[in-house]
Each structure stands twice: as structure tokens, then as C-alpha cells.
MMTF fields as JSON, N, C-alpha, C and O atoms, coordinates in Angstrom:
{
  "mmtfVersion": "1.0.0",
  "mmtfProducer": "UNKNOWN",
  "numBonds": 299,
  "numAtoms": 300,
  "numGroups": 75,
  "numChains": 1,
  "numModels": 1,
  "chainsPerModel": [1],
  "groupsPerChain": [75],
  "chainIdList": ["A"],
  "bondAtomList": [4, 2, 8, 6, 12, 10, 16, 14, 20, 18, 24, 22, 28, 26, 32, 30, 36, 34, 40, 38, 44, 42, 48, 46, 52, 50, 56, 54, 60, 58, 64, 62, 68, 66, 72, 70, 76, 74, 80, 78, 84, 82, 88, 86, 92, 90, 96, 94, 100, 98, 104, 102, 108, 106, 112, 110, 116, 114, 120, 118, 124, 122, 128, 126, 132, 130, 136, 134, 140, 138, 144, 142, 148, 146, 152, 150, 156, 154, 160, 158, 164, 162, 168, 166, 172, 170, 176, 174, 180, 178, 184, 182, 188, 186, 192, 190, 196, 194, 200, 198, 204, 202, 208, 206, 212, 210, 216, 214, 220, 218, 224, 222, 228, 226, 232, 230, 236, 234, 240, 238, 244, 242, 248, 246, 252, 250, 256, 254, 260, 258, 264, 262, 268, 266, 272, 270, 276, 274, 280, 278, 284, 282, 288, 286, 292, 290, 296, 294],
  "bondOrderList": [1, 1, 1, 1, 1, 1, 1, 1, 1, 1, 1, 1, 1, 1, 1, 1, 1, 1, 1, 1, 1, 1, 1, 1, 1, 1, 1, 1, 1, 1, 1, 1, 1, 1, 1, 1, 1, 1, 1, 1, 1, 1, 1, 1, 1, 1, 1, 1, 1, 1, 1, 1, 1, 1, 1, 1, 1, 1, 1, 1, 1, 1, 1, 1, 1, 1, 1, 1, 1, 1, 1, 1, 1, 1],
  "groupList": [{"groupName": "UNK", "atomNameList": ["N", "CA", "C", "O"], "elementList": ["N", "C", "C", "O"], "formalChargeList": [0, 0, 0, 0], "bondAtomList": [1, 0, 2, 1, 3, 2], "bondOrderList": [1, 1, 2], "singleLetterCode": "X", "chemCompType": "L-PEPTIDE LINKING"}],
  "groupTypeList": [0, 0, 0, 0, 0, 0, 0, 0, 0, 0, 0, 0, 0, 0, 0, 0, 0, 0, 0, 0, 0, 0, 0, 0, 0, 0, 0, 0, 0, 0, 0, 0, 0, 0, 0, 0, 0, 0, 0, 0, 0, 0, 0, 0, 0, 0, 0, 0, 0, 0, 0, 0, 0, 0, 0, 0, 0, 0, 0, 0, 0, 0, 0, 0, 0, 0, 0, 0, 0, 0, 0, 0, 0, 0, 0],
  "groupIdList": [1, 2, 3, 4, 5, 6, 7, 8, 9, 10, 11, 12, 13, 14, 15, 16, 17, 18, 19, 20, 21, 22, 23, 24, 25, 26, 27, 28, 29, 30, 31, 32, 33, 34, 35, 36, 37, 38, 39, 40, 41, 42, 43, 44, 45, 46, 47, 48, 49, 50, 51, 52, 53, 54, 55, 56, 57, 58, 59, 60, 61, 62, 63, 64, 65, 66, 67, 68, 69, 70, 71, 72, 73, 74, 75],
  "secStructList": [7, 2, 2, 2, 2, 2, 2, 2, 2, 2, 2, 2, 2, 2, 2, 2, 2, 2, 2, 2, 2, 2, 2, 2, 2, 2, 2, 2, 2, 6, 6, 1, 6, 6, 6, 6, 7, 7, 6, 6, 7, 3, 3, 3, 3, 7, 1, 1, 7, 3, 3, 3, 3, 7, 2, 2, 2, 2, 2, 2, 2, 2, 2, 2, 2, 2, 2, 2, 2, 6, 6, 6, 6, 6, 7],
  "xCoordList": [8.392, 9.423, 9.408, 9.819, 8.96, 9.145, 8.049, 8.19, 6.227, 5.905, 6.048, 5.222, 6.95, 7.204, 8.244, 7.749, 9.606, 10.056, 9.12, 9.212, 8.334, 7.767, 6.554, 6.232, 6.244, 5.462, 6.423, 6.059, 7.568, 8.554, 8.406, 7.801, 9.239, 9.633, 8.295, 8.493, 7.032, 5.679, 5.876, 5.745, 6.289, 6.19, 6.768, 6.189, 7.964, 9.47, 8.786, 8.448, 8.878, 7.786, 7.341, 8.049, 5.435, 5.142, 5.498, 5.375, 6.1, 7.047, 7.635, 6.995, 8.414, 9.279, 8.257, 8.449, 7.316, 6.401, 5.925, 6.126, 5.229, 4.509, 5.889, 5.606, 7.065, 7.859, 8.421, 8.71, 8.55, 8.441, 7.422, 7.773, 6.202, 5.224, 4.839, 3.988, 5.18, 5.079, 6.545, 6.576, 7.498, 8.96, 8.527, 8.738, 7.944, 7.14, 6.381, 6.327, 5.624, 4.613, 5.242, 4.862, 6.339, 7.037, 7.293, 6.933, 8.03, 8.803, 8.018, 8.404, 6.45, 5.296, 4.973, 4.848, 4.7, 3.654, 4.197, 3.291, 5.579, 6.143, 5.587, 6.151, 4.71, 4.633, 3.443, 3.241, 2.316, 1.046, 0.543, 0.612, 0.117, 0.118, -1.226, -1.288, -1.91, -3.445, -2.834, -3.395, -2.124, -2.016, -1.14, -0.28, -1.911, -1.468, -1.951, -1.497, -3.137, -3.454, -5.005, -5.508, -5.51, -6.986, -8.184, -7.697, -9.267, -9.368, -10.007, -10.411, -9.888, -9.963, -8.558, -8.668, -7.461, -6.282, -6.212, -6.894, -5.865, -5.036, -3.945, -3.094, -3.65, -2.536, -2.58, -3.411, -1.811, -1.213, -0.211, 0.813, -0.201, 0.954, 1.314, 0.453, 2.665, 2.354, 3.769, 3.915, 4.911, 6.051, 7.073, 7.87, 7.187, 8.366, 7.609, 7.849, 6.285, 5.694, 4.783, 4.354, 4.58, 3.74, 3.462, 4.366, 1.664, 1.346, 0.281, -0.657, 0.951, 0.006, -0.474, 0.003, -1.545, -2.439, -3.248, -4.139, -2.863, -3.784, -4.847, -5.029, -5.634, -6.779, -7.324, -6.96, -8.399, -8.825, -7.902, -8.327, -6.686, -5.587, -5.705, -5.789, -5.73, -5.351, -6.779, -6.727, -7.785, -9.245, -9.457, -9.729, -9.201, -8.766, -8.192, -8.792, -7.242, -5.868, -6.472, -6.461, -7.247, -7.92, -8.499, -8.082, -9.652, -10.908, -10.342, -10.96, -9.668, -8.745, -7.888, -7.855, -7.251, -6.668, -7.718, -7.603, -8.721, -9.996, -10.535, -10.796, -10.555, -11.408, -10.305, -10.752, -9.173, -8.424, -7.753, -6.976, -7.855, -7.964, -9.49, -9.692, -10.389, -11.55, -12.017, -13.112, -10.988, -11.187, -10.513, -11.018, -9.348, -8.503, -9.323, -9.515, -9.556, -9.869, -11.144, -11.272, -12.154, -13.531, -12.887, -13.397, -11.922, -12.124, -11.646, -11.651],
  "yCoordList": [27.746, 26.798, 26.541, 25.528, 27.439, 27.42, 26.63, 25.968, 26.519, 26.204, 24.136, 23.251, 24.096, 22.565, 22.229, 21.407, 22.746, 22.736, 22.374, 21.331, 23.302, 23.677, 21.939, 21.379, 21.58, 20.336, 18.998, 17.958, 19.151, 17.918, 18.105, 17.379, 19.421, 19.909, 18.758, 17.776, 19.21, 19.299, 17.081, 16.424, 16.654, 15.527, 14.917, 14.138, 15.061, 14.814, 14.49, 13.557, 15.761, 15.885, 14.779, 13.773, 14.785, 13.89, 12.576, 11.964, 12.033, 10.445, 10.664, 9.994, 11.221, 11.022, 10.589, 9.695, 11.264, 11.314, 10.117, 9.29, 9.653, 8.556, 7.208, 6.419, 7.104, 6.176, 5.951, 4.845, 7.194, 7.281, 6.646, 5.796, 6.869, 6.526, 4.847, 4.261, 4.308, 2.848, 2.013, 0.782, 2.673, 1.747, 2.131, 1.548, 3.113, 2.824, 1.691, 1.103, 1.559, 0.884, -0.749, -1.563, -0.862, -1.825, -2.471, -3.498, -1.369, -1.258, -2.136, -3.227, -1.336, -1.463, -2.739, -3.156, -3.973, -4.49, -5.639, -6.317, -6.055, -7.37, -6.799, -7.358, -5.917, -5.735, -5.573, -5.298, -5.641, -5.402, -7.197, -7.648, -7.996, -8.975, -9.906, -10.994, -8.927, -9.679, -9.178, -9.588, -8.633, -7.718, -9.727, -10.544, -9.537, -11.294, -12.317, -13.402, -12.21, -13.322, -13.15, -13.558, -12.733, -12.649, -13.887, -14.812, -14.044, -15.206, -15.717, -16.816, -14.305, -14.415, -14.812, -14.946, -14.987, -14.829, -16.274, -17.1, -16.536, -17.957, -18.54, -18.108, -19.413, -20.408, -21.157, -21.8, -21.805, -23.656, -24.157, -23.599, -25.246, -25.762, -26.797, -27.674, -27.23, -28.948, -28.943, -28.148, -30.241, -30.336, -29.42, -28.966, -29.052, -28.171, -27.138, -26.688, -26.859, -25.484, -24.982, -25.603, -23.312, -22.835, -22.066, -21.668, -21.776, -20.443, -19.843, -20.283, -18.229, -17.572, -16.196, -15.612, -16.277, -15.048, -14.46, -15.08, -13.041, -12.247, -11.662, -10.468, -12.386, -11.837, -10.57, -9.402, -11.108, -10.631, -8.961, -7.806, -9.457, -8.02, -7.315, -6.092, -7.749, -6.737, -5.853, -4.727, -6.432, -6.106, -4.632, -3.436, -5.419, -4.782, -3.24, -2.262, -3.328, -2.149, -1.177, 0.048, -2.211, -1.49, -0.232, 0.866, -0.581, 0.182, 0.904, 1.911, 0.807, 1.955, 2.792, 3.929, 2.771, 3.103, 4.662, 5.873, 3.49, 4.238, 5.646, 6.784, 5.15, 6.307, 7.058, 8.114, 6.852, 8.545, 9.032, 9.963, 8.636, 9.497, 10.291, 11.469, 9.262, 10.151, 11.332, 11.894, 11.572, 11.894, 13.122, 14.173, 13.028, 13.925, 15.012, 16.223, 14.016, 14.75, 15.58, 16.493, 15.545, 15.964, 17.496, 18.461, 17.812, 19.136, 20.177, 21.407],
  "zCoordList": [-19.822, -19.434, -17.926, -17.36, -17.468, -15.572, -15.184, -14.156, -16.234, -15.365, -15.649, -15.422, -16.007, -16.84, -15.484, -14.713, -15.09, -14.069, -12.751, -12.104, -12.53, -11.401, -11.473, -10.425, -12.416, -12.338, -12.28, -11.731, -12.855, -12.267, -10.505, -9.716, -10.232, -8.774, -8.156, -7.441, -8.651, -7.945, -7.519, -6.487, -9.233, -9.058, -8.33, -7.572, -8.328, -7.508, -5.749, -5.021, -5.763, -4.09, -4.198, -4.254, -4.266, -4.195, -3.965, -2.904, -5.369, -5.434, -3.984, -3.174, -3.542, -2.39, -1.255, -0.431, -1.351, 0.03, -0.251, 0.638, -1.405, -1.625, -1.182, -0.28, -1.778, -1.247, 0.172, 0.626, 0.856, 2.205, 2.893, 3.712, 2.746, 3.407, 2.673, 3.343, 1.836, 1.659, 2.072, 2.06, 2.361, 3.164, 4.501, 5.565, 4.291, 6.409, 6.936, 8.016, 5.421, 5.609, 5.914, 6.756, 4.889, 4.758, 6.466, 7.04, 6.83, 8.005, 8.93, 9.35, 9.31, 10.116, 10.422, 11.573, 8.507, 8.299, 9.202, 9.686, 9.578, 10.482, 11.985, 12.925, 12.316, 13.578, 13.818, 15.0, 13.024, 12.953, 12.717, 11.573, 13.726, 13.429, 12.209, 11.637, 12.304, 11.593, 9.957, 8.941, 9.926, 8.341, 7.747, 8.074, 7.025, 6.043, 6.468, 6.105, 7.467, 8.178, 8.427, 9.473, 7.757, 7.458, 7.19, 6.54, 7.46, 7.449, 5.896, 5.515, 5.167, 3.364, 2.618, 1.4, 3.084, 2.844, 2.142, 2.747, 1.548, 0.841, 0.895, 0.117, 1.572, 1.772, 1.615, 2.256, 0.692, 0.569, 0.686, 0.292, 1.207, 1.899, 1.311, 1.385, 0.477, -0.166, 0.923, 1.851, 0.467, 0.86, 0.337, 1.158, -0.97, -1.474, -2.369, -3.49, -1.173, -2.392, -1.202, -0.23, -1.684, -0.319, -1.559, -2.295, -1.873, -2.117, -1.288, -0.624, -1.674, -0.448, -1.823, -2.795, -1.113, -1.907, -0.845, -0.265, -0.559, 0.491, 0.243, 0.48, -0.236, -1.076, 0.048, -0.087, 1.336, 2.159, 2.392, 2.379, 2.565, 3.293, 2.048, 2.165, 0.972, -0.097, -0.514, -1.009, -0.278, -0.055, 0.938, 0.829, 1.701, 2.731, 2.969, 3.416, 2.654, 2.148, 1.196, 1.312, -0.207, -0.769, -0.616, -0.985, 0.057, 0.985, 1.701, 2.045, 1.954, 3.25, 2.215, 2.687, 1.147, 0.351, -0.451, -0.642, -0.68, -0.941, -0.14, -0.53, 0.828, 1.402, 2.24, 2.687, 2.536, 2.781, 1.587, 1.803, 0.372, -1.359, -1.09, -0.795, -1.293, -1.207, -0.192, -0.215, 0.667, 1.825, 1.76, 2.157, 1.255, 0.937, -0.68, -0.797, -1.495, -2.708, -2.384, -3.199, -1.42, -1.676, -1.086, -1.655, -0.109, 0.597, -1.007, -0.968]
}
């Protein structure tokens, strides 16, 4: 039974850290100016319609996403 506890506890953690560190991210991304403005990024502009797709940033984020997991998992 404890060790069923002890893997919520474990999860709990985690989640917190993981939501912490993406409302940071949140926080950050209006001050980092190239983040949405890539020159892969997608924007359209009509009169009463804008779509935007960050292809490039999300690419981007990806790969970086990527390799400090991988970075972390190999030790």
C-alpha cells in the first residue's frame, strides 16, 4: 500500500515542478523577442481574420525539448 502512496507523492512532485517551470515559461515568452517570430512561423492577415501558426518556434522548442530529456535520461 505505501509503495502506491509513495508513487502518487512521486507524481504530485513532479506535476508541480513540470507546471512551475511552463507558467515561467509563460511568464518569460512576452520578453524573449524572436520566440513567435521566426522566419518559419505562419501568419495571415485578412481584414477580420488573422491566423498564426508557429510552425518554425514550435520546431524549434521541440529540439530543445529533446535534447535536455535526452540529456537528463542518458546519466
Amino acid at each position: 500500500m505505501s509503495d502506491g502512496i509513495q508513487y502518487i507523492g512521486k507524481f504530485l512532485i513532479i506535476a508541480g515542478i513540470t507546471a512551475v517551470a511552463i507558467g515561467g515559461l509563460f511568464l518569460l515568452a512576452g520578453k524573449i523577442p524572436w520566440i513567435g517570430r521566426l522566419p518559419g512561423d505562419i501568419i495571415i492577415q485578412k481584414k477580420n481574420f488573422t491566423f498564426y501558426f508557429p510552425l518554425a518556434t514550435g520546431i524549434l522548442l521541440s529540439l530543445l525539448l529533446t535534447f535536455i530529456l535526452w540529456i537528463l535520461r542518458r546519466k
